[in-house]
N, C-alpha and C positions, 0 to 999 in steps of 0.2 A: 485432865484430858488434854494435855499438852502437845501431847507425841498424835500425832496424827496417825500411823503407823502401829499395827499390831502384832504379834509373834503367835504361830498358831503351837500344837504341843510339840510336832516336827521339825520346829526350826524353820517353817517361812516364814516370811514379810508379806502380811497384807495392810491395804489403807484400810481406815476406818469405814468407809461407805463401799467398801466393795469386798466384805467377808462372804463367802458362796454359804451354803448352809451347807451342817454335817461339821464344819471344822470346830475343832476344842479350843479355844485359845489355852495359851499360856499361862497368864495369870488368875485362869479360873472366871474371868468373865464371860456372859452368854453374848451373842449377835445381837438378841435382844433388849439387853440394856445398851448397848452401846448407840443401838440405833433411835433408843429412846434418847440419850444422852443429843444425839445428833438433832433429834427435831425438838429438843428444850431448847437448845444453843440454835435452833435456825427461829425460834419463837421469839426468843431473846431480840434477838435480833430484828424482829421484823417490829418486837414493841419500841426497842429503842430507835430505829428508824422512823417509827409514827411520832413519838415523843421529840423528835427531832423538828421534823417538819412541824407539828403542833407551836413550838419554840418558835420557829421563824416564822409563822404563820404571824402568831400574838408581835413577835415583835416587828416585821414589816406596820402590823396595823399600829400600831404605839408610833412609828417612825412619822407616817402619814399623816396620824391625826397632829404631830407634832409640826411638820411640815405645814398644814393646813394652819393652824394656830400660829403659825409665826406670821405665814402670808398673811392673815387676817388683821393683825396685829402692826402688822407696818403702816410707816406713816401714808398715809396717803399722796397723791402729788399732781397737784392742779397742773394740767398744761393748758398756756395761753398761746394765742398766734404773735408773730414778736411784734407785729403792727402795735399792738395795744398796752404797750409797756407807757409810763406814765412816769 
């Protein structure tokens, strides 16, 4: 599904998302699979998008906790007023 662009049996050019109904394509394919084909690939789409954010979700919070664990982890650092150096 490469060609976004389909050939009906006459020799037009239609896009993939805008076949009228009635028309035979070319290659023997129906309107109906094509348009199936379209909402697998817009499905596709919307899981790998979820699975994206999911990904940076996890990894902001990994960054965080890491973040927090370093602050936690530093030395500490007594401040004196400079009167009281000795």
């Amino acid at each position: 599904m490469s060609n976004r662009n389909v050939t009906d049996t006459q020799g037009r050019v239609w896009r993939r998302c805008a076949i009228p109904d009635g028309v035979t394509l070319a290659n023997g394919e129906t309107k109906e699979r094509i348009e199936e084909e379209l909402r697998k690939k817009k499905q596709r789409a919307k899981e790998q998008e979820c699975r994206a954010k999911e990904k940076a979700k996890r990894k902001a919070k990994i960054q965080r906790e890491k973040a927090r664990k370093e602050w936690e982890e530093r030395p500490q650092i007594i401040y004196t007023p400079m009167g009281n150096k000795r």
